[in-house]
Wavefront OBJ file of the C-alpha trace (Angstrom):
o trace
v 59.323 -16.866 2.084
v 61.838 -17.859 -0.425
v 63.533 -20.749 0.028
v 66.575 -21.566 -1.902
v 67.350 -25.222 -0.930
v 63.934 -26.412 -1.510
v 63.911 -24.378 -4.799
v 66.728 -25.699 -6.367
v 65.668 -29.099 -5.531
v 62.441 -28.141 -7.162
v 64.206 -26.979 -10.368
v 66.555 -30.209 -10.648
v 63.496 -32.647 -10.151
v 61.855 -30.512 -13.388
v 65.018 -31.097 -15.005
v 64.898 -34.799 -14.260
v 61.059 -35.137 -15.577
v 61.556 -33.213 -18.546
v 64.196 -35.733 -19.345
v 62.626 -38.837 -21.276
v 64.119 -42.805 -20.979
v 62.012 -45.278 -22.494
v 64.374 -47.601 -21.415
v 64.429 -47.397 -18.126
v 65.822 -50.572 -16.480
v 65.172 -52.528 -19.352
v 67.116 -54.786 -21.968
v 65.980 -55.553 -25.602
v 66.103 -59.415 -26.880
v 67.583 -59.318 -30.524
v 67.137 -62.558 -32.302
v 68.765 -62.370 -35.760
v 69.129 -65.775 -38.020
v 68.755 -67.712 -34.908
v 70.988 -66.113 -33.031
v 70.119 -64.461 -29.859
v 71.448 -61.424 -28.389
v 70.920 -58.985 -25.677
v 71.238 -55.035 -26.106
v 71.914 -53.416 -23.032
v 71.454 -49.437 -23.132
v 72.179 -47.819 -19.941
v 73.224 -43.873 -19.168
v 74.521 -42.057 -16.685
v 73.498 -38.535 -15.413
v 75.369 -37.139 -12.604
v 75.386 -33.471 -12.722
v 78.071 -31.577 -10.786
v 75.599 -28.921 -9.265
v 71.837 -29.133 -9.090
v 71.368 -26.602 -11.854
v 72.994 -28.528 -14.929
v 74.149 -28.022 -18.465
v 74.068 -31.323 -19.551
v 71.083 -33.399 -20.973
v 69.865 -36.048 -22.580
v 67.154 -38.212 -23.704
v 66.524 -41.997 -24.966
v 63.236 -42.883 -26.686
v 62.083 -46.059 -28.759
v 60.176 -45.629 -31.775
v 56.860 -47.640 -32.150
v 58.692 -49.529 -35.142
v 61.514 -50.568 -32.440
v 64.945 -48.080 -33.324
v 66.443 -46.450 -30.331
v 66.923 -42.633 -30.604
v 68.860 -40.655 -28.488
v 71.018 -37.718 -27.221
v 73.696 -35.679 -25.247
v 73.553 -32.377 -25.183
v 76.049 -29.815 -23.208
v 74.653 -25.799 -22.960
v 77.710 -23.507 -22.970
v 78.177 -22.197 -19.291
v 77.271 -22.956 -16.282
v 74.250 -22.204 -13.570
v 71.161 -21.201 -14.367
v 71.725 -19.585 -18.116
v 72.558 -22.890 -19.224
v 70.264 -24.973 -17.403
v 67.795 -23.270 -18.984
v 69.607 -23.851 -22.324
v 69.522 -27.567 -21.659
v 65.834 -27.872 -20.211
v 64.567 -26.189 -23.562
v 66.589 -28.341 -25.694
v 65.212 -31.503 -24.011
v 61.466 -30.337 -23.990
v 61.135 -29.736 -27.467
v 63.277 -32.790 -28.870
v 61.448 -34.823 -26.930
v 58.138 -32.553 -27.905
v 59.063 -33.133 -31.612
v 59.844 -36.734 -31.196
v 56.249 -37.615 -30.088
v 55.009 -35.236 -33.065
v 56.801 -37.199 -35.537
v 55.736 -40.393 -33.628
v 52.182 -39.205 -33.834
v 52.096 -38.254 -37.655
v 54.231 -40.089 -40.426
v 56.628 -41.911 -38.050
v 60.082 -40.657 -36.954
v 62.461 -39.382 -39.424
v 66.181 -38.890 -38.400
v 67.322 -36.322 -40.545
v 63.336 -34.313 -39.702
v 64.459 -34.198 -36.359
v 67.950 -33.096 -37.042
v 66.477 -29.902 -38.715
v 64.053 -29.189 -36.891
v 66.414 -28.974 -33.651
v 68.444 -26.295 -35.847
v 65.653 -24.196 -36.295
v 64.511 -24.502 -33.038
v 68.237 -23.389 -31.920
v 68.135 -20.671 -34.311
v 65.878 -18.838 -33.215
v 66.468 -19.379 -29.093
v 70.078 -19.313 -28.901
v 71.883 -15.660 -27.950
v 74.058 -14.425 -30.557
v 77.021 -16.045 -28.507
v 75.407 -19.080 -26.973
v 76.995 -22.156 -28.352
v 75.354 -25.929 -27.684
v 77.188 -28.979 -28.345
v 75.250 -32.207 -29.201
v 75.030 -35.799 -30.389
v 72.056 -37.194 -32.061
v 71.862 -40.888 -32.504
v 69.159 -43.539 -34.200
v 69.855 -47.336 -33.535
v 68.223 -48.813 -36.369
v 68.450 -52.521 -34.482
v 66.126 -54.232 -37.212
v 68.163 -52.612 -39.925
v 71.420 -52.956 -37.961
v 72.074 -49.157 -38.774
v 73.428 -46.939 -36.908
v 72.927 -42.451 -37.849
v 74.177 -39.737 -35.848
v 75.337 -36.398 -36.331
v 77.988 -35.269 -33.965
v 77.573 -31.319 -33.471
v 80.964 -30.639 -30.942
v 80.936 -33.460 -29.039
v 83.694 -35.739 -27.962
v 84.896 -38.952 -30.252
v 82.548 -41.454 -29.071
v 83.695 -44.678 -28.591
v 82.902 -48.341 -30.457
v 84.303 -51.760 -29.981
v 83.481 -54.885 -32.618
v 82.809 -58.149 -31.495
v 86.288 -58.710 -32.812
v 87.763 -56.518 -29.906
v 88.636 -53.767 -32.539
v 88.701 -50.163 -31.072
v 87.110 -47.208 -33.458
v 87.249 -43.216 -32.101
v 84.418 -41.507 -34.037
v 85.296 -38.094 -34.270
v 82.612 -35.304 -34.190
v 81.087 -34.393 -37.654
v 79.848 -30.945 -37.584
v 81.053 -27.964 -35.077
v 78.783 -26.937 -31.485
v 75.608 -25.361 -33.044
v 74.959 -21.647 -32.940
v 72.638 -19.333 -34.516
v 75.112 -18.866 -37.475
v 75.015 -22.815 -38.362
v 73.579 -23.439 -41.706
v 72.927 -27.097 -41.741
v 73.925 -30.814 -40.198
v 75.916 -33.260 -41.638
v 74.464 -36.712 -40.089
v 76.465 -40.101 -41.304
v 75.708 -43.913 -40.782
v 77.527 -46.797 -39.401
v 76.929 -50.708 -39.383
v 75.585 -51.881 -36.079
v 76.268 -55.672 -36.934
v 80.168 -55.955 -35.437
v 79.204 -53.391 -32.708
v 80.037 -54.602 -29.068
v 80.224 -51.858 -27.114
v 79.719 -47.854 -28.171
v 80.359 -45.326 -25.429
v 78.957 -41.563 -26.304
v 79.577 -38.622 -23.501
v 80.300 -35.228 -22.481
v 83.370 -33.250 -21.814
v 82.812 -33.482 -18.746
v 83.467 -37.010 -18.316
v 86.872 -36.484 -20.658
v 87.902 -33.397 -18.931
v 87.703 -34.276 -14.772
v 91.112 -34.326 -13.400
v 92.977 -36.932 -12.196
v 94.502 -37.269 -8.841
v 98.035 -36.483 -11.136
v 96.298 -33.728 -12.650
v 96.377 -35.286 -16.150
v 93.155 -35.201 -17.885
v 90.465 -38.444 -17.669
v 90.616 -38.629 -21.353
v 94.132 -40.222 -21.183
v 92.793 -43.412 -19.691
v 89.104 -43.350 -20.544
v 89.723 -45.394 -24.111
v 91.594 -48.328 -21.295
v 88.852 -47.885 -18.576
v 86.032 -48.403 -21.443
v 87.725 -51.025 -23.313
v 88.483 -53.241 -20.268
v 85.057 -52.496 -18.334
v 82.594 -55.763 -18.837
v 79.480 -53.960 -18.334
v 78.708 -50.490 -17.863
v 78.596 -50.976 -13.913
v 82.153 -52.170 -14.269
v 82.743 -49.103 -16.088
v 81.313 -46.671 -13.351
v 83.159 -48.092 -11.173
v 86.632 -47.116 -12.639
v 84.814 -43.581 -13.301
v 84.328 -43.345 -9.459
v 88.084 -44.266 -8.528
v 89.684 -42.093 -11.215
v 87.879 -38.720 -10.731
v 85.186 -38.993 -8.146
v 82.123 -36.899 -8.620
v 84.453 -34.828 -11.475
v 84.538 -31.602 -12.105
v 81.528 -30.945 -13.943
v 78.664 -32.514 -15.098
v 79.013 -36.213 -15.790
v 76.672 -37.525 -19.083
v 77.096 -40.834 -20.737
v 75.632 -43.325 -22.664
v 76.904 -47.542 -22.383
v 75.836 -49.845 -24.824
v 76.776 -53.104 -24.455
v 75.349 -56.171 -26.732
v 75.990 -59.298 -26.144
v 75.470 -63.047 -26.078
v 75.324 -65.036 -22.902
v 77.925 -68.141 -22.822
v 76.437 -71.691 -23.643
v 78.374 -72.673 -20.205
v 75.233 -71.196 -18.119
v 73.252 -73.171 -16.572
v 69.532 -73.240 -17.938
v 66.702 -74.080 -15.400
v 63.046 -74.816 -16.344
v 61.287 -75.966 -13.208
v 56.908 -76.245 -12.635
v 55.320 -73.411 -10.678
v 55.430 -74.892 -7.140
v 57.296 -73.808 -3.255
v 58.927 -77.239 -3.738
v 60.527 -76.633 -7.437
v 62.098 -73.139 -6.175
v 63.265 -74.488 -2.557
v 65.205 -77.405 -4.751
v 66.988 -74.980 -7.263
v 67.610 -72.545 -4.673
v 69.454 -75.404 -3.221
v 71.470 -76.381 -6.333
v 72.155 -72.663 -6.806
v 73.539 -72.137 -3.655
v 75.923 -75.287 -4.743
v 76.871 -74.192 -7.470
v 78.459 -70.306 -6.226
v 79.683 -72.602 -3.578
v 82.011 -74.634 -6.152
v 83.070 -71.964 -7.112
v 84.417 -70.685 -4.063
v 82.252 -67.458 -3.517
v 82.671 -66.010 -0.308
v 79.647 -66.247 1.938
v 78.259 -62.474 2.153
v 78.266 -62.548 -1.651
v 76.907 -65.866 -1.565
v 74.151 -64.305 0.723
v 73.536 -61.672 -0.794
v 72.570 -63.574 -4.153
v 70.529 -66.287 -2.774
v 68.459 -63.713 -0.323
v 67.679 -61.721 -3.535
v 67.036 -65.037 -6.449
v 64.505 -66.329 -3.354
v 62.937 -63.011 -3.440
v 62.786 -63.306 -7.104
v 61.379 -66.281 -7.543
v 58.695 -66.307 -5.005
v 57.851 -62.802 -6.825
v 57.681 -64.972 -10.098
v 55.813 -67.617 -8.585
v 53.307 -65.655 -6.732
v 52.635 -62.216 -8.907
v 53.762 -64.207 -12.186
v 52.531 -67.801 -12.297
v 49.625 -67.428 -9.843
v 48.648 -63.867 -10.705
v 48.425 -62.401 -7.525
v 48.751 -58.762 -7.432
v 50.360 -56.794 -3.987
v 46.885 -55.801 -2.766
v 45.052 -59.195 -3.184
v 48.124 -60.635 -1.259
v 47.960 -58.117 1.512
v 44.321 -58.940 2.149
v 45.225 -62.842 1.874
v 47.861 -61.810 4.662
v 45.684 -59.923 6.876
v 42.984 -62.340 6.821
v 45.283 -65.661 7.824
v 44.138 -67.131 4.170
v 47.604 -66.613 2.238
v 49.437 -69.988 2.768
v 45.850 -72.224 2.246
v 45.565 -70.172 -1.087
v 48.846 -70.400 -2.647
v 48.262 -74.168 -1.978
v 45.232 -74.003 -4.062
v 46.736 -71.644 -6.851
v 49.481 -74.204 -7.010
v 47.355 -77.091 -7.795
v 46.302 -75.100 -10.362
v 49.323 -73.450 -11.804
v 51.772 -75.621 -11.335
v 52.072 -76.629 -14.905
v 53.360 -73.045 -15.738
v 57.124 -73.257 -16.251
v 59.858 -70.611 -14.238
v 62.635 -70.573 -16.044
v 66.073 -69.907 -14.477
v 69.223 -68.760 -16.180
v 72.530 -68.527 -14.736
v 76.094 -68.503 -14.800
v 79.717 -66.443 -14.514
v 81.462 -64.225 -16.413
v 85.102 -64.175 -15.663
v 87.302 -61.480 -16.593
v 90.459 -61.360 -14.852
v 90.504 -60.546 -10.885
v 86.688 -59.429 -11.325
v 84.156 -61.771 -12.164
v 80.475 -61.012 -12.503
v 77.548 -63.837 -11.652
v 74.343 -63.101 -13.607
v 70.963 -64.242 -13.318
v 67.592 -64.155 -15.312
v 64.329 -64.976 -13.936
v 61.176 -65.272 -16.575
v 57.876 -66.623 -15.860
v 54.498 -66.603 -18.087
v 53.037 -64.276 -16.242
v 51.389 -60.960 -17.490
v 54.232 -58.642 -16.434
v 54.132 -54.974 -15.767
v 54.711 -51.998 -17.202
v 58.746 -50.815 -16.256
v 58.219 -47.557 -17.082
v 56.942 -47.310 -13.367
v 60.870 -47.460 -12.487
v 61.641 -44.139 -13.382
v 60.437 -43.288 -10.065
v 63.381 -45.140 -8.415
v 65.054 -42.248 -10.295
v 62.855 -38.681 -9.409
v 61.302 -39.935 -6.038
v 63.640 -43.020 -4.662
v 62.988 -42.035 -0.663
v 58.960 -42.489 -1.722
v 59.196 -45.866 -4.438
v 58.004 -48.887 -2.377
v 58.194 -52.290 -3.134
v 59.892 -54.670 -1.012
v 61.412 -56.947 -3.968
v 63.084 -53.015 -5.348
v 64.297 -52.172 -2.495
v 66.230 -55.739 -1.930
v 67.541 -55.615 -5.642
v 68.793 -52.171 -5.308
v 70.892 -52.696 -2.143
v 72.364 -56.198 -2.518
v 72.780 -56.045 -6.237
v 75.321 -54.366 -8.649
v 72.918 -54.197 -11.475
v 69.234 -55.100 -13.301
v 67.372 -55.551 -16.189
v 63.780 -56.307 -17.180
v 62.390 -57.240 -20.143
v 60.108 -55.299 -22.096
v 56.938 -57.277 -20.859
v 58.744 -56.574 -17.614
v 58.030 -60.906 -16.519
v 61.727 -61.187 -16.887
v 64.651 -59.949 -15.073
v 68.691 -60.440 -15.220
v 70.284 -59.463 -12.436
v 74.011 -59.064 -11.746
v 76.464 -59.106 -9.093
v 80.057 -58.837 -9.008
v 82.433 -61.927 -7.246
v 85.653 -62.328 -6.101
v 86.137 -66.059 -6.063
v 88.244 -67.034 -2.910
v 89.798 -70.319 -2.312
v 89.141 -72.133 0.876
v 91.181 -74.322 2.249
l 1 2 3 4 5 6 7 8 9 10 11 12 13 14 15 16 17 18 19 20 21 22 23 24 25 26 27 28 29 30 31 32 33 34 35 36 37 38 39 40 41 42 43 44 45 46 47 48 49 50 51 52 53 54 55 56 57 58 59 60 61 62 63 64 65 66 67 68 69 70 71 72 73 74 75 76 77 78 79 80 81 82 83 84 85 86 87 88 89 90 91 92 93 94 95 96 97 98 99 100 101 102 103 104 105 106 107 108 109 110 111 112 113 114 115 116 117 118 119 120 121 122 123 124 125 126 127 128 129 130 131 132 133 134 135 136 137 138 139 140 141 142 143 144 145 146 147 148 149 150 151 152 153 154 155 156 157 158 159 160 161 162 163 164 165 166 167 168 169 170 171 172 173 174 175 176 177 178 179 180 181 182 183 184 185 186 187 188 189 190 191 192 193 194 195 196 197 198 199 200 201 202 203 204 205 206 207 208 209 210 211 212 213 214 215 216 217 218 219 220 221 222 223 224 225 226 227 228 229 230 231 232 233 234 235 236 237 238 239 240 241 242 243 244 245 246 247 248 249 250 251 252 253 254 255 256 257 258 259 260 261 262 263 264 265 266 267 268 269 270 271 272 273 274 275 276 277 278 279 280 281 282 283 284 285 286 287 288 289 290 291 292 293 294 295 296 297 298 299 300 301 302 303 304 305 306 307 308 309 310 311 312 313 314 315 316 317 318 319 320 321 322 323 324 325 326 327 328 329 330 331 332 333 334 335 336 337 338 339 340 341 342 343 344 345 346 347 348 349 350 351 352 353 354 355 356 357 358 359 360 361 362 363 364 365 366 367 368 369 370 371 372 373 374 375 376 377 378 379 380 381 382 383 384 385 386 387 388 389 390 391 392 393 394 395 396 397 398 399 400 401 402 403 404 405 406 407 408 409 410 411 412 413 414 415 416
């Protein structure tokens, strides 16, 4: 029997594994003449029916540049989610090729996505792309802008730049790609997207384009940012593609934490913590919130981190009665392993955000194992995920995945 529902869904979860992020969940530490920054690279892929247009894909070279794109079929339903699946499989095919062989080459993979178009495209098919390589070590930034909106930039300086497309939607009857290079160094923020982000309506009927430049020049983070995408136009009227990068440096007002690996070390800065949102009059369900998930956090650090012990091994310590008299052992043992705890707030305005990092010297884990939050989130376990993702606004791991920065926004309240 043929079942359309289920199909459908079928098709969109294909969609959603062809798709590639080697970043999911995950920040990069850049530390340049002794100064030390975080890159944040987050997107966001809401498509406005389950068959989409829209695409992308975010990969990291084995030398450590960022490569990327956005791509938007012509149409709508199946015809172009077809358009975009095929587009993603072989970019992504060609990527690993390059990878495999003499490394990746920019302007390799520009060309070889033309051909590749050439030759699948209908005579009146049109696709409109952006390519981009973040050179971080270089500070480099290449793309080649085939159709798509201006993307976006802000320097450190609070500068605005639009950068306009540089070559027109590819068809079978384009010739070649112009691809052009920017510095990376003053970059704050860069926002890159599809029309369909620009081109939702408003509740006034005016376009989203006349107040995305404010809503992406006064967001803090990209959360911040989504946000003011949600109250302006909703779900939108079509597909919804974006990539946020944010990089930044964390104020020297936080507070820095580096306690020993024991129950009595995390119950005391737990405490001091919970003083410190408290001088600063958050309100108690935020307050909550943050403490329930930073106890979580730490006990994870202490437990899977400094002591090592994996979910199974714990579950049989549970089941057996043997968990508390071994964690006193393991902390005899450990306890000269440092947690370190890093926190503060970020005020901007009537919205403040309090963020968090958490880093042990444990082993880690791989992160890649998050992208199942994203293709099968009713079947991901793991008690510490499922906390995060319901009282938080936002995470990041590192790439040894024994760190993570967490994020919540605050509205301070006075008490009297």
């Amino acid at each position: 029997m043929f079942h359309h529902k289920e199909d459908l869904e079928k098709a969109f979860n294909k969609e959603l594994f062809v798709i590639k992020n080697d970043l999911y969940y995950q920040q990069i530490d850049l530390t340049k003449n002794k100064k030390k920054e975080l890159l944040r690279v987050d997107i966001s892929y809401k498509p406005h029916s389950t068959l989409s247009g829209d695409t992308y894909s975010l990969r990291k070279t084995n030398d450590g540049r960022l490569v990327g794109f956005i791509a938007d079929a012509m149409g709508k339903g199946l015809s172009a989610a077809m358009s975009a699946m095929a587009i993603t499989r072989f970019l992504n095919y060609f990527f690993d090729e390059l990878e495999e062989e003499e490394g990746f080459v920019f302007d390799v993979w520009i060309t070889k996505t033309l051909k590749f178009l050439q030759k699948n495209l209908f005579d009146e098919e049109i696709m409109s792309i952006v390519l981009v390589e973040y050179d971080i070590h270089a500070s480099v930034i290449k793309y080649a802008s085939c159709g798509m909106p201006a993307f976006f930039i802000i320097s450190e300086k609070g500068e605005f730049q639009s950068i306009r497309s540089n070559n027109p939607p590819l068809s079978v009857f384009t010739k070649s790609v112009q691809s052009n290079t920017l510095p990376s160094v003053p970059i704050a923020k860069m926002l890159c997207y599809s029309d369909g982000l620009s081109e939702s309506l408003l509740r006034d009927g005016k376009l989203y384009a006349s107040c995305l430049k404010e809503d992406f020049i006064d967001s803090m983070c990209v959360k911040d940012f989504r946000d003011k995408v949600k109250e302006r136009i909703g779900k939108g009227d079509d597909d919804l593609t974006y990539i946020y990068i944010q990089k930044l440096e964390l104020p020297k007002t936080f507070k820095v934490l580096r306690i020993p690996s024991t129950y009595e070390a995390i119950d005391a800065a737990l405490l001091g913590i919970t003083q410190y949102l408290k001088a600063h009059y958050i309100d108690s369900k935020t307050s909550s919130q943050i403490m329930l998930t930073l106890s979580e956090l730490l006990l994870n650090a202490l437990e899977h981190g400094s002591f090592g012990v994996d979910k199974a091994r714990k579950n049989y310590l549970i089941e057996h009665n043997l968990f508390d008299e071994e964690m006193l052992r393991l902390e005899k043992v450990h306890q000269r392993k440092k947690i370190k705890i890093v926190y503060g707030i970020l005020p901007n305005g009537k919205r403040e955000l309090f963020e968090a990092t958490i880093s042990d010297q444990g082993e880690g884990f791989d992160t890649m194992v998050l992208k199942n939050i994203v293709l099968n989130a009713e079947k991901f376990s793991g008690r510490g995920f499922v906390i995060i993702r319901k009282l938080l606004d936002h995470f990041y791991f590192n790439k040894k995945g024994n760190a993570i920065t967490i994020q919540k926004f605050i509205t301070p309240t006075l008490e009297l």
